[in-house]
DOFI-221185 format. One record per atom (N, C-alpha, C): atom name; x, y, z. Coordinates in steps of 0.2 Angstrom, whole numbers. Example, Ala and Ser with C-alpha at 12.3 -4.5 7.8 and 13.67 -1.06 7.14 Angstrom:
BEGIN
  at     px     py     pz
   N     66    -28     39
  CA     62    -22     39
   C     66    -16     39
   N     64    -11     35
  CA     68     -5     36
   C     64      0     39
This chain:
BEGIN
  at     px     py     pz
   N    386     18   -180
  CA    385     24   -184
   C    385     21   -192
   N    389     18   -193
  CA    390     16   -201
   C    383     12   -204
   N    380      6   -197
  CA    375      4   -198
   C    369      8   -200
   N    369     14   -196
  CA    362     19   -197
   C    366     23   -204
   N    371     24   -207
  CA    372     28   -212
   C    370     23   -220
   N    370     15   -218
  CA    368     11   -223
   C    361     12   -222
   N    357     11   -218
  CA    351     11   -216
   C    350     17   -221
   N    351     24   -220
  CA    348     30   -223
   C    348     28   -231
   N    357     27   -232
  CA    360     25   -239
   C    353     20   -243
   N    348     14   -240
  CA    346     10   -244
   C    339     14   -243
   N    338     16   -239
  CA    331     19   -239
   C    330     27   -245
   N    337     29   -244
  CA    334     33   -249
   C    336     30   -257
   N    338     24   -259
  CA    337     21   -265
   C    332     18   -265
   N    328     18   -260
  CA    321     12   -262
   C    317     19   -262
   N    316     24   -260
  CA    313     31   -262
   C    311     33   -268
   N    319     32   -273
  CA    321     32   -278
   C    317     28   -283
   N    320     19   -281
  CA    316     16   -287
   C    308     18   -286
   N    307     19   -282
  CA    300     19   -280
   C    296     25   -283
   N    298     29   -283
  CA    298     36   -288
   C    297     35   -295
   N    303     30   -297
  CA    304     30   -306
   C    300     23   -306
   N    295     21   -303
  CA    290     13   -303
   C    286     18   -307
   N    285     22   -300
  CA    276     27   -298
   C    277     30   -307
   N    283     35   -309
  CA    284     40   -315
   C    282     34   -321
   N    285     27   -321
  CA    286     22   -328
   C    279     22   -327
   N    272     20   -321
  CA    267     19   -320
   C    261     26   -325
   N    263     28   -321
  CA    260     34   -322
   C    260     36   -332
   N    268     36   -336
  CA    267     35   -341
   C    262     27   -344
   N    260     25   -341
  CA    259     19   -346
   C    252     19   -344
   N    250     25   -343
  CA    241     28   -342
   C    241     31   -349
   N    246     33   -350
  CA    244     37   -360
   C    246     33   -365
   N    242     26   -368
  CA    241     23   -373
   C    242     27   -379
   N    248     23   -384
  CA    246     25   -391
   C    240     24   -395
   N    238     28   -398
  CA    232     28   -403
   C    232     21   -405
   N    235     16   -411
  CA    235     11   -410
   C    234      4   -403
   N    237      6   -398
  CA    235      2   -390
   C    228      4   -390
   N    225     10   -390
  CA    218     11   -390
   C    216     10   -394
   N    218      8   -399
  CA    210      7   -406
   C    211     -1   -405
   N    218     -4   -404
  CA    217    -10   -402
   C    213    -14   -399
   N    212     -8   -391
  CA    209    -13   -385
   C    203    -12   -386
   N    198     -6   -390
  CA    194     -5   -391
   C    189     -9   -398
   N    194    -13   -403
  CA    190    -13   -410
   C    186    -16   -410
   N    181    -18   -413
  CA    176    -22   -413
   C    180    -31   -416
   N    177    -36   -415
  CA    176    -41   -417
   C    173    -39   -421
   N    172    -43   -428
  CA    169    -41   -433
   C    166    -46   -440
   N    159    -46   -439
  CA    155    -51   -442
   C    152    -50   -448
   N    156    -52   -454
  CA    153    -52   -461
   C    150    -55   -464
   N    143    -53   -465
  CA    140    -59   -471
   C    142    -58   -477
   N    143    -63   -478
  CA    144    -63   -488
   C    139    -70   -489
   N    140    -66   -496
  CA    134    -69   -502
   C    141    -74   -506
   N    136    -83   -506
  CA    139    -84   -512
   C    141    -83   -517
   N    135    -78   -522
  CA    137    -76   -530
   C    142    -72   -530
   N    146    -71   -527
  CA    153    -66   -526
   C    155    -66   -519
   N    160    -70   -516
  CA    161    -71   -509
   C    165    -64   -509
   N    171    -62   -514
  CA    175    -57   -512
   C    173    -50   -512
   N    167    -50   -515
  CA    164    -43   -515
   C    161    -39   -509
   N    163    -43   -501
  CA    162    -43   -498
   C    167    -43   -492
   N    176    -47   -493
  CA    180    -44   -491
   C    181    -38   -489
   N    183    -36   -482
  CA    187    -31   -481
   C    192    -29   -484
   N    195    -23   -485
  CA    202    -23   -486
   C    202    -14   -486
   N    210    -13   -489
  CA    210     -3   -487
   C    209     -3   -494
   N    209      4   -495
  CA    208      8   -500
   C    211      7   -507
   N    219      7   -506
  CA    224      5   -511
   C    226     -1   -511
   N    221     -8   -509
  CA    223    -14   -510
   C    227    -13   -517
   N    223    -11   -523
  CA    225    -12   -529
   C    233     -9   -531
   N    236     -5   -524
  CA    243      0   -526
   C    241      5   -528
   N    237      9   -529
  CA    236     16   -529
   C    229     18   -526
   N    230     26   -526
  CA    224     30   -524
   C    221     31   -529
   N    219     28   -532
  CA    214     28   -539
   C    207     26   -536
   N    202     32   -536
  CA    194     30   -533
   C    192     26   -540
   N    192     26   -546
  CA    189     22   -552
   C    191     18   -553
   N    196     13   -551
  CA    197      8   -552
   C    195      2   -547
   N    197      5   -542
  CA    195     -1   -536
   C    188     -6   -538
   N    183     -5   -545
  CA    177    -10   -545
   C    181    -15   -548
   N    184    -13   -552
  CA    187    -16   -559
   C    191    -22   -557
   N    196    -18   -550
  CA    203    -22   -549
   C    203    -29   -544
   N    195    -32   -542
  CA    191    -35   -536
   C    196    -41   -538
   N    197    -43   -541
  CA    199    -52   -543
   C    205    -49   -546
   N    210    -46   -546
  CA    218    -43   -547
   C    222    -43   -544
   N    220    -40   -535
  CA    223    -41   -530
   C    223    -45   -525
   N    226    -48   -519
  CA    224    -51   -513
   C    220    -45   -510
   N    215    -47   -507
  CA    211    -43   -503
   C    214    -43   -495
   N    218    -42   -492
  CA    220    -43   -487
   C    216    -38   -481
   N    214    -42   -476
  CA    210    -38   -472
   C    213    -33   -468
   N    210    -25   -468
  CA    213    -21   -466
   C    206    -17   -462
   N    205    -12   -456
  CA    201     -8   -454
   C    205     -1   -453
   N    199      5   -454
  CA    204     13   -453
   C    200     16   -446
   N    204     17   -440
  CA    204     21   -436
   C    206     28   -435
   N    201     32   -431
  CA    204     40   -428
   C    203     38   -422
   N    207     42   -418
  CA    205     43   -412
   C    206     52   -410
   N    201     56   -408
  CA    202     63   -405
   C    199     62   -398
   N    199     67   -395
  CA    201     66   -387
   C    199     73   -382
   N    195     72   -379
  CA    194     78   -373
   C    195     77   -369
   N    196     81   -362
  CA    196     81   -356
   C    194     76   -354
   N    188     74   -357
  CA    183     67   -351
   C    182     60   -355
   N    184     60   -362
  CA    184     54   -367
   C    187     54   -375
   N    188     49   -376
  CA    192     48   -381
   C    186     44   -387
   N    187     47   -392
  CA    182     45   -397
   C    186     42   -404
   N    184     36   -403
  CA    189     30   -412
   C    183     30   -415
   N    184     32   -421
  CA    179     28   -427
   C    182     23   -430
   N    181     18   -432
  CA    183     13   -435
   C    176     12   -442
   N    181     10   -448
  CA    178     10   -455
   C    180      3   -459
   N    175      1   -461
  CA    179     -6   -465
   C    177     -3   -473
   N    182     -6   -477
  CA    182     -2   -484
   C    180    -10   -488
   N    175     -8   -493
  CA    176    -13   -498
   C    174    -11   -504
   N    180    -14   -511
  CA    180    -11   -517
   C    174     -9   -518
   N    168    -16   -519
  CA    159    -13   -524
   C    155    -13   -517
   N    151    -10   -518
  CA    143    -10   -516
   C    140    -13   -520
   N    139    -19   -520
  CA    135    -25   -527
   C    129    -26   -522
   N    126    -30   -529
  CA    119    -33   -530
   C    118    -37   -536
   N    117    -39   -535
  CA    110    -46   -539
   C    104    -47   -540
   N    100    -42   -535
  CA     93    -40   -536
   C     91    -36   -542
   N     89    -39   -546
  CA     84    -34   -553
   C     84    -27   -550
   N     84    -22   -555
  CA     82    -15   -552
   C     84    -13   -546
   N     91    -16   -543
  CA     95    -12   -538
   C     97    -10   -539
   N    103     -7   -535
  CA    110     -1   -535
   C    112     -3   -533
   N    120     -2   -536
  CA    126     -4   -535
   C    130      3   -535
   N    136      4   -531
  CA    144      6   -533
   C    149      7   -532
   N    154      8   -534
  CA    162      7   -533
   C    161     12   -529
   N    164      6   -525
  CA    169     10   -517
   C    162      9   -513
   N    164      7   -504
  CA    160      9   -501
   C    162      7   -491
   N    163     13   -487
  CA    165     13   -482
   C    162     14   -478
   N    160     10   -473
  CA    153     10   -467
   C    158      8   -460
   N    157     11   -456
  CA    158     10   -447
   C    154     13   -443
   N    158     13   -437
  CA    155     16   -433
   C    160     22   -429
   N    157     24   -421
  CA    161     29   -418
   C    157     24   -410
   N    164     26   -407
  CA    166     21   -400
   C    168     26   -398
   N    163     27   -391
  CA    164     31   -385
   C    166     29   -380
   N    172     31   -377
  CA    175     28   -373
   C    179     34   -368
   N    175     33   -361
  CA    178     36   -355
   C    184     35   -350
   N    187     42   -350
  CA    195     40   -347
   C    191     41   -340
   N    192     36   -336
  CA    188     34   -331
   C    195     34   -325
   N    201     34   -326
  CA    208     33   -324
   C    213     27   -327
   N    208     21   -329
  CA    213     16   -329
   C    215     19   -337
   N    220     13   -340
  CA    224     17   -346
   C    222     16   -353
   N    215     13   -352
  CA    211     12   -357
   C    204     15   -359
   N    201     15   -353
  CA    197     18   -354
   C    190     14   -354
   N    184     18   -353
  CA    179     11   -352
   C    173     14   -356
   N    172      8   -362
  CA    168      9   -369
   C    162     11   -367
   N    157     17   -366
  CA    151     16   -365
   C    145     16   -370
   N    146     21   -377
  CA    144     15   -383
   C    145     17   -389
   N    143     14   -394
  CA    142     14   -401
   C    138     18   -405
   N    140     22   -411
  CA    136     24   -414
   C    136     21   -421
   N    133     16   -425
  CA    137     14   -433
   C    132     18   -436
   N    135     17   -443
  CA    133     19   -449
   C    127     12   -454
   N    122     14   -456
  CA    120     11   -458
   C    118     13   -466
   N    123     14   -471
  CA    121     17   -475
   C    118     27   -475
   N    112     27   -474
  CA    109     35   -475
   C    107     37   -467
   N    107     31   -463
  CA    104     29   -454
   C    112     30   -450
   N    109     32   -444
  CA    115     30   -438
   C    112     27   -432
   N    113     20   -430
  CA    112     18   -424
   C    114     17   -417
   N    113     16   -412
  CA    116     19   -408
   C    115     11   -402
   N    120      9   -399
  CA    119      3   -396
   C    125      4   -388
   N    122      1   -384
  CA    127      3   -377
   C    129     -4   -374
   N    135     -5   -370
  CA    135    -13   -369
   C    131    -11   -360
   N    130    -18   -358
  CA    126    -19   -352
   C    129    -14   -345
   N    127    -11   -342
  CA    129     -8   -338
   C    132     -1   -339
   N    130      2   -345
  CA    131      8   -347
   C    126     12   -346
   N    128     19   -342
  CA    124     26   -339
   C    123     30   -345
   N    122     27   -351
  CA    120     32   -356
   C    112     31   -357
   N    110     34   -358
  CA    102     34   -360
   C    101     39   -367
   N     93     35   -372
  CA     91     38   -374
   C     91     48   -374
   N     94     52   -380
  CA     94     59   -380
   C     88     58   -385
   N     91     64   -391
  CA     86     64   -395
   C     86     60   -401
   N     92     56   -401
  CA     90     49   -405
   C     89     42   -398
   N     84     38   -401
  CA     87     32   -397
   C     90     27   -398
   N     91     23   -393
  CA     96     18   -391
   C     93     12   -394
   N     98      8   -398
  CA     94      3   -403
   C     94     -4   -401
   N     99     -5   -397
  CA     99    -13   -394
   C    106    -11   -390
   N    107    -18   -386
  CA    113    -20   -382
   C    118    -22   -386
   N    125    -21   -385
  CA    131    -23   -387
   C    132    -29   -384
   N    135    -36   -388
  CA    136    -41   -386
   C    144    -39   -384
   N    149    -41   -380
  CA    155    -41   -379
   C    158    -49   -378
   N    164    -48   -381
  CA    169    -55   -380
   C    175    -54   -379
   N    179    -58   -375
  CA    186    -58   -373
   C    191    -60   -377
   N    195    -56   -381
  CA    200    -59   -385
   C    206    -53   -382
   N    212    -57   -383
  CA    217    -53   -384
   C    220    -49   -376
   N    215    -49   -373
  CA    216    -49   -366
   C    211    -41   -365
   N    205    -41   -367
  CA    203    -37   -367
   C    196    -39   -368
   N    190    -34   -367
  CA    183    -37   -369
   C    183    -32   -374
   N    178    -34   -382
  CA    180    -32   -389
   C    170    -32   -389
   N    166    -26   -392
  CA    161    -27   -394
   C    161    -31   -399
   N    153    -33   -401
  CA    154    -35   -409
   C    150    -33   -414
   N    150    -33   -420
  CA    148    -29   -426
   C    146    -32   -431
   N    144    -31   -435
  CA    140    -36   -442
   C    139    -30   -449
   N    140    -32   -452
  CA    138    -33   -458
   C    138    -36   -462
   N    129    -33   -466
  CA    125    -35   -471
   C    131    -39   -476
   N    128    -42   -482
  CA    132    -45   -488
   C    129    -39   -491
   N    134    -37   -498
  CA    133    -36   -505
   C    132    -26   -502
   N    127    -23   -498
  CA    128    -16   -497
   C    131    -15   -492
   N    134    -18   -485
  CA    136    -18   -481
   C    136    -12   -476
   N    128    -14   -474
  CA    126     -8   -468
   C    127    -14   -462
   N    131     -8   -457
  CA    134    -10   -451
   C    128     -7   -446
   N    130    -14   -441
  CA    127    -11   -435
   C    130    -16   -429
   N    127    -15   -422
  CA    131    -20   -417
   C    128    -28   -422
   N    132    -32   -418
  CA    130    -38   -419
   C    124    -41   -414
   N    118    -45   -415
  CA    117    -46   -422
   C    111    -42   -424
   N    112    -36   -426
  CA    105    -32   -428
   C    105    -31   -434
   N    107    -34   -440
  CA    108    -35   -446
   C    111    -41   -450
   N    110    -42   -456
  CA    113    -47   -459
   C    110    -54   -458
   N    114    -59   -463
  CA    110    -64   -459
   C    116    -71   -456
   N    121    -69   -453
  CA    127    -71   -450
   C    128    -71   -445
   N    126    -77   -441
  CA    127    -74   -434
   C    133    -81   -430
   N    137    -85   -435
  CA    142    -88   -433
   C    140    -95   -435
   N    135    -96   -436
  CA    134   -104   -437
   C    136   -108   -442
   N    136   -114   -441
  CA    143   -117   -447
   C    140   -117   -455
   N    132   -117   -453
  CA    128   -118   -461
   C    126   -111   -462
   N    129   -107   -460
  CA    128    -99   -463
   C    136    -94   -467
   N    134    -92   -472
  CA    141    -90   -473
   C    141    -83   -472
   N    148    -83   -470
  CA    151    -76   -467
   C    158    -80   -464
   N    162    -72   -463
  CA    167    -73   -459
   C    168    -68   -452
   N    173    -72   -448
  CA    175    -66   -442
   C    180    -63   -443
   N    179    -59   -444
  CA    188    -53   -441
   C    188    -52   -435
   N    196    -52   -436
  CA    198    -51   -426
   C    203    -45   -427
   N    204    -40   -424
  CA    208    -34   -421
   C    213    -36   -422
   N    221    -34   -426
  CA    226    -34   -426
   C    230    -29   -425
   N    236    -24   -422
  CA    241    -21   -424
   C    245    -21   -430
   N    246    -28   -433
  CA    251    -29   -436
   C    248    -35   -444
   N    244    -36   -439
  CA    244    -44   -445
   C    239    -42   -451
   N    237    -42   -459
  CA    231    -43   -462
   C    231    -49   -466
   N    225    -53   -463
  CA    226    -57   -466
   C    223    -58   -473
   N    219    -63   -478
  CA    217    -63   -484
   C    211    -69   -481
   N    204    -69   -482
  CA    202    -75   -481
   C    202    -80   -484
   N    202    -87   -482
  CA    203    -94   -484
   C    196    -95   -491
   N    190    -92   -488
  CA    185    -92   -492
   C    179    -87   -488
   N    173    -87   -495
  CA    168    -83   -489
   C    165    -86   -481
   N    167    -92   -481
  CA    167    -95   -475
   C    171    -96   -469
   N    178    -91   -469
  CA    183    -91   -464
   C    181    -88   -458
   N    180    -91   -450
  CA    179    -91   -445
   C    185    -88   -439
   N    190    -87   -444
  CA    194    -83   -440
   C    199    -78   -445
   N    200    -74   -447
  CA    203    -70   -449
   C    207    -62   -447
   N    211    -60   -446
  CA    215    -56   -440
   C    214    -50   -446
   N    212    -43   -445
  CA    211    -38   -449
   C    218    -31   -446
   N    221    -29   -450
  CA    224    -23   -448
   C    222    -19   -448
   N    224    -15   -441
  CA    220     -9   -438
   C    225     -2   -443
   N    222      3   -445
  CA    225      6   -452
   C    223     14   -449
   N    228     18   -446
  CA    226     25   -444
   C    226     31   -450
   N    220     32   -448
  CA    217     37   -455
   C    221     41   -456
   N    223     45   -450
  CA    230     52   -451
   C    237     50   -453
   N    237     41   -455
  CA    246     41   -456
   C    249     44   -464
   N    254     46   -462
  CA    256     50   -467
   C    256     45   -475
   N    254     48   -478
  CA    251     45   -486
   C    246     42   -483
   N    241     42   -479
  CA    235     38   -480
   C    230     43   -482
   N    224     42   -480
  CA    217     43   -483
   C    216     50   -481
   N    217     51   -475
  CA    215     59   -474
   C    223     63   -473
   N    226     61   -476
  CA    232     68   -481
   C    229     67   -490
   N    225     61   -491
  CA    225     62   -498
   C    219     66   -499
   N    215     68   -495
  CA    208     70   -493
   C    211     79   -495
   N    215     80   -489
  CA    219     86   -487
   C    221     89   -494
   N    223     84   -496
  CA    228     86   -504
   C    223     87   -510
   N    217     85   -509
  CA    214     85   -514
   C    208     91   -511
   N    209     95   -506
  CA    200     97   -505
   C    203    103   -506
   N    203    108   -508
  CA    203    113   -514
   C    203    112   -521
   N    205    104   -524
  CA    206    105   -531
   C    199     99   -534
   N    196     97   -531
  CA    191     95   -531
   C    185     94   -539
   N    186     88   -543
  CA    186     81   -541
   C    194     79   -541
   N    196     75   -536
  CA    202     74   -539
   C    204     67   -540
   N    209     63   -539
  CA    211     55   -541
   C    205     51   -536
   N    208     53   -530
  CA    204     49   -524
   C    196     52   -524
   N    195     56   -524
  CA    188     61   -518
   C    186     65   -525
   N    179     65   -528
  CA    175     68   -530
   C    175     72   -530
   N    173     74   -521
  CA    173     82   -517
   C    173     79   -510
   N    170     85   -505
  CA    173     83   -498
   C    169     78   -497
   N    175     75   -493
  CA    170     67   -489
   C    167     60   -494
   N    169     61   -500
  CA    165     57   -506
   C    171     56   -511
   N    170     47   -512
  CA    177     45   -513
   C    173     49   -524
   N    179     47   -526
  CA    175     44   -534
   C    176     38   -535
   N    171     38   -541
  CA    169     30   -542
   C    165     32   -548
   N    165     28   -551
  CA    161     27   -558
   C    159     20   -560
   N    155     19   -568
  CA    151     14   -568
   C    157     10   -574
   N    163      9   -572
  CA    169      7   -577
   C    169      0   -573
   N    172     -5   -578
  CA    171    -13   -576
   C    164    -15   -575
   N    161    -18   -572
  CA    154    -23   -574
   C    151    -17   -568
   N    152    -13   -566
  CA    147    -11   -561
   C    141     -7   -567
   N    136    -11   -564
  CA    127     -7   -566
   C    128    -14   -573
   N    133    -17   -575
  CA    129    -23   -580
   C    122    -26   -579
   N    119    -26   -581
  CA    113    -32   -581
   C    106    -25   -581
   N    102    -27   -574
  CA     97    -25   -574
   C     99    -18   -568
   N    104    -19   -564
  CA    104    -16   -558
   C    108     -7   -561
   N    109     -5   -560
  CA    111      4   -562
   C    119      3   -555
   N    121      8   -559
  CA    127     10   -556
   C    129     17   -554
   N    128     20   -549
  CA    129     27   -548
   C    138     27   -546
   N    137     34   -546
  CA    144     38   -546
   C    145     41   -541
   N    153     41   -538
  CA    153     45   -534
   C    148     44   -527
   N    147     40   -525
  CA    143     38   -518
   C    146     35   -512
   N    151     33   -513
  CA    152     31   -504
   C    160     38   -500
   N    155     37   -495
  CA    157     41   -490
   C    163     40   -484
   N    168     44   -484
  CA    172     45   -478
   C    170     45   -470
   N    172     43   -463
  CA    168     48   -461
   C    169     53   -458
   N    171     57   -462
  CA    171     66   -460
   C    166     67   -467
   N    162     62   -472
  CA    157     64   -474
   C    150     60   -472
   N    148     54   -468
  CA    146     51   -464
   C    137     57   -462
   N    134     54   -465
  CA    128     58   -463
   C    123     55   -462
   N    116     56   -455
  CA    111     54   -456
   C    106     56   -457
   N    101     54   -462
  CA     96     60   -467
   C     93     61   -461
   N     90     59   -456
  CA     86     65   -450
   C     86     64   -445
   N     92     65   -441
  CA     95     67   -434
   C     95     75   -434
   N     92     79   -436
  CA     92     86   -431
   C     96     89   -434
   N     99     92   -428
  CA    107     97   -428
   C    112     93   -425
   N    113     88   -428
  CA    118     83   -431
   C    121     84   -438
   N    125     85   -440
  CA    127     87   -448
   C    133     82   -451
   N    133     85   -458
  CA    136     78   -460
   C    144     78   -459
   N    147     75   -457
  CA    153     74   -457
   C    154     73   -448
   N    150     75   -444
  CA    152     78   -438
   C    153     71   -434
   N    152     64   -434
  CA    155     58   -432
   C    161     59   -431
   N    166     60   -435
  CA    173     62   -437
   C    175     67   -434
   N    173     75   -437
  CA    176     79   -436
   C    174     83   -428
   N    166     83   -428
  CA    163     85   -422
   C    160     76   -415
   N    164     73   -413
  CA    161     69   -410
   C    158     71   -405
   N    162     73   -401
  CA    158     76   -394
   C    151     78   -396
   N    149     84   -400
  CA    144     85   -401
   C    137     80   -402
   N    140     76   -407
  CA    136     71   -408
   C    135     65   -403
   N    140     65   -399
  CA    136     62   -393
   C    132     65   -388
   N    134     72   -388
  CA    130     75   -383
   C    123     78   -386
   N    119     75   -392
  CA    115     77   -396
   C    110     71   -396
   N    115     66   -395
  CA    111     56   -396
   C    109     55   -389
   N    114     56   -383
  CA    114     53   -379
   C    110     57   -373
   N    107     56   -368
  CA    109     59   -359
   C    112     55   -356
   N    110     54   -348
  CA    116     51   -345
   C    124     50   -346
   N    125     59   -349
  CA    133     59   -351
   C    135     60   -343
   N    134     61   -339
  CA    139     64   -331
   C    143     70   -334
   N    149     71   -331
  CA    155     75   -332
   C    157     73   -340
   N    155     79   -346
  CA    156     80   -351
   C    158     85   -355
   N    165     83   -357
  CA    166     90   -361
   C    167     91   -369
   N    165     95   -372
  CA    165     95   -379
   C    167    101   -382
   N    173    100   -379
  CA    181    103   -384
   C    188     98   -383
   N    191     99   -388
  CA    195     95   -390
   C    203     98   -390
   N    206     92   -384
  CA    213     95   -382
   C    217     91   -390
   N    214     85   -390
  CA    217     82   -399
   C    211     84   -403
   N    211     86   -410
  CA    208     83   -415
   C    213     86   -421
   N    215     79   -424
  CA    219     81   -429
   C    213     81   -436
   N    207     81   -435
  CA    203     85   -440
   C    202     91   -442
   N    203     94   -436
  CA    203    100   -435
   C    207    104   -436
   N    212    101   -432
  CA    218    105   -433
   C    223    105   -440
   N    222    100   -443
  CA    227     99   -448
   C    221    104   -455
   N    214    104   -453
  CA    211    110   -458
   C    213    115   -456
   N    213    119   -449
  CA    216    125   -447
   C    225    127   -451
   N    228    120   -449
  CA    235    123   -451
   C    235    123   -460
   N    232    118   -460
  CA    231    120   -469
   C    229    128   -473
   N    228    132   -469
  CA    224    139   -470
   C    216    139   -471
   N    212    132   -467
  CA    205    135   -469
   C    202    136   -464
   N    196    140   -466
  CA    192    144   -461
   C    186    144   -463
   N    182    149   -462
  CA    177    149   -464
   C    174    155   -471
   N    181    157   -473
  CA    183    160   -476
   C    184    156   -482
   N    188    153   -479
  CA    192    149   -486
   C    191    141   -483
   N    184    138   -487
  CA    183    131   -486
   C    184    126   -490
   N    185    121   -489
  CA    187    116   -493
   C    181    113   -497
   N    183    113   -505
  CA    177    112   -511
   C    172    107   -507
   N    163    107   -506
  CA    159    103   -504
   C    159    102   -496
   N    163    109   -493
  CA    162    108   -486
   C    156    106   -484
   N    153    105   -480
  CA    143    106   -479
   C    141    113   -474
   N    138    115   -477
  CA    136    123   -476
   C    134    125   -469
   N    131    117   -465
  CA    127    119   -458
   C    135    120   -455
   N    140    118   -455
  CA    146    118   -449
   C    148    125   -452
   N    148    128   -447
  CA    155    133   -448
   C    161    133   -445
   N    165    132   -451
  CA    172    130   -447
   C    175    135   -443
   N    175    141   -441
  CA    179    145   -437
   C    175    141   -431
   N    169    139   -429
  CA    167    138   -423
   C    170    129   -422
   N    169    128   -426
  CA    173    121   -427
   C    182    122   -423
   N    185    125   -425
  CA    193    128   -425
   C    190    128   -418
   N    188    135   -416
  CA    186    137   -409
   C    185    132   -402
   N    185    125   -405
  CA    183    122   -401
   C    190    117   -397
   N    196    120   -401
  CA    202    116   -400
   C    206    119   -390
   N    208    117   -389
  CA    209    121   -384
   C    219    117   -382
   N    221    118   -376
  CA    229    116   -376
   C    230    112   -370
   N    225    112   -364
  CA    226    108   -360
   C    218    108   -356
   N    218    102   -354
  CA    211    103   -348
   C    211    108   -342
C-alpha cells in the first residue's frame, strides 16, 4: 500500500513539473521587442568615402546630447559617433513587422552642383511570419532608397511579385546564433538596399567601408572608415524620451526643436553644409512614419511605419493566411490616446490616410 501511495505521490509531482516545463515553454514563444529586433536585424554594410570617413558613420539622433535637428551637421567632429540603429516592431494575428533606420548627421557631397543636408534616415521594413517557433520566419525586405522603395525576399520565400516587384535576393549570414539578412549602404547619400545592390562595398580588403553587427547592449565607435567589424545598438523608436515621443511632443506645435512637421526632421544650411559649389536644402530627411515612395499607387507616405500590413499587401502576392489589423501598433495607438483623429490631425499629417480608418484598424485580440 505505502509503495502504490508513493508511486501516486511521484507521479503526480512529475504531472506538476511537467505542467510548469510545458507553461515556462510556452511563455518563451513571446519574445521581447528587443529579442525580436535582435534575431531579425540586418548585418550592415557601409560604404564610406575617403574625403570624410565620418560622414558616413552610423550613430542616433542626439549623439551630440540633445534633440536639436540644426545642429547635428555642425557637431560631426565634437562628438564620438557611436554606432547605434532605431527599431519598431507592430504585430498582427499572422506577422510581426520591424523597421530598422540607421541615422547619419549629413547627407554630403563633393560632386559640383550636388545636394547635400543635415540630418538623414534611410532603412528598411522586415517582414516576419509567426510561423509557431518564437521568432518567427523573415520572409522579406522592403528598404528605403531615398524617394524609391525596394523590395528583396531571401531564398525559399512564397512571396511573389504584387503591384511593385521583387528587386533581387537576400544574401543571409549566421551570427549570434541566428541567420541575419544583409544590407548596404551607399557613401555620402546613403540609399539602402539588401546587400550588394548598391554602393560600392562589398567586404573586400582594398574597398573601403565598414560592417555593423546587431547588438542589444553594445555601440561601438569605429577604428576608422575601414573597420570590418563594429557591434551597433539596437535603439527602440517608442522608448520613452526617444524619437517618436519627441515626434508626439512636437506634432501640433510644428516646426519644433526636433521635426519641421510630421515625419521631417529640421535641418538647415548652418556649419559648412551647401559650402562650395554643392547647395544645402532644408528640412529634408525623413522618419519612417514620414518614409515615402514618389510612385507606388495607394501606398502613401508614412504607411512603412504606421500602416505596414497594408503596404505589404499592396507589394507583395503570395501572402497565404494574412491579416491586416493590428492587435500592437503603438503608432496608432499612442496618436489615438493622444486625442487625434481625423478631426484633429497632427500639423503635416498627409491627407491620402485617414486616420479614423487608420484607428479602426486596431483590434484586442485575434
Amino acid at each position: 500500500m505505502l509503495k502504490k501511495v508513493l508511486l501516486i505521490a511521484i507521479g503526480a509531482i512529475a504531472a506538476i513539473a511537467l505542467g510548469a516545463l510545458t507553461e515556462l515553454k510556452g511563455m518563451a514563444q513571446t519574445p521581447t521587442d528587443l529579442d525580436l529586433a535582435a534575431y531579425h536585424a540586418p548585418i550592415h554594410y557601409q560604404d564610406t568615402d575617403s574625403t570624410k570617413y565620418s560622414g558616413d558613420y552610423i550613430t542616433r539622433f542626439n549623439y551630440d546630447g540633445d534633440w536639436r535637428g540644426t545642429n547635428n551637421w555642425d557637431n560631426l567632429f565634437q562628438y564620438p559617433l557611436n554606432a547605434h540603429g532605431y527599431y519598431s516592431v507592430v504585430e498582427t494575428c499572422t506577422h510581426r513587422f520591424i523597421t530598422y533606420s540607421f541615422f547619419h548627421p549629413q547627407d554630403w557631397t563633393d560632386i559640383p552642383f550636388d545636394q547635400e543636408h543635415e540630418n538623414d534616415l534611410e532603412g528598411e521594413l522586415a517582414i516576419v511570419r509567426k510561423d509557431g517557433s518564437t521568432y518567427g520566419k523573415l520572409e522579406g525586405i522592403v528598404t528605403v532608397f531615398h524617394n524609391d522603395f525596394y523590395s528583396f525576399t531571401p531564398s525559399g520565400s512564397l512571396l511573389r511579385s504584387g503591384a511593385e516587384s521583387i528587386d533581387g535576393t537576400l544574401t543571409m549570414s549566421s551570427y549570434n546564433g541566428s541567420l541575419h539578412h544583409l544590407t548596404t549602404q551607399e557613401a555620402k547619400g546613403h540609399g539602402l538596399k539588401a546587400w550588394p545592390y548598391t554602393g560600392n562595398f562589398r567586404g573586400a580588403s582594398n574597398e573601403d567601408g565598414i560592417i555593423y553587427y546587431p547588438s542589444k547592449t553594445t555601440a561601438e565607435v569605429p577604428s576608422s572608415g575601414n573597420d570590418r567589424n563594429v557591434q551597433y545598438s539596437l535603439l527602440d523608436i517608442f522608448a520613452t524620451n526617444g524619437m517618436w515621443q519627441y515626434q508626439l511632443n512636437e506634432a501640433s506645435s510644428s516646426p519644433g526643436i526636433t521635426f519641421a512637421r510630421w515625419g521631417t526632421f529640421r535641418g538647415d544650411s548652418s556649419g559648412s553644409c551647401g559650402d562650395g559649389t554643392p547647395t544645402c536644402a532644408n528640412d529634408s530627411a525623413n522618419t519612417p512614419w514620414g518614409w515615402d515612395d514618389s510612385n507606388d499607387g495607394s501606398v502613401y507616405r508614412g504607411e512603412m511605419a504606421l500602416d505596414p500590413a497594408h503596404l505589404t499587401d499592396v507589394y507583395f502576392d503570395g501572402l497565404g493566411n494574412f491579416d491586416t489589423t493590428y492587435i500592437r501598433n503603438r503608432f496608432i495607438q499612442d496618436l489615438r490616446d493622444r486625442g487625434y483623429n481625423s478631426s484633429n490631425l497632427p500639423q503635416g499629417w498627409p491627407s491620402q490616410i485617414n486616420l479614423n480608418t487608420l484607428i479602426g484598424k486596431l483590434k484586442n485580440q485575434c
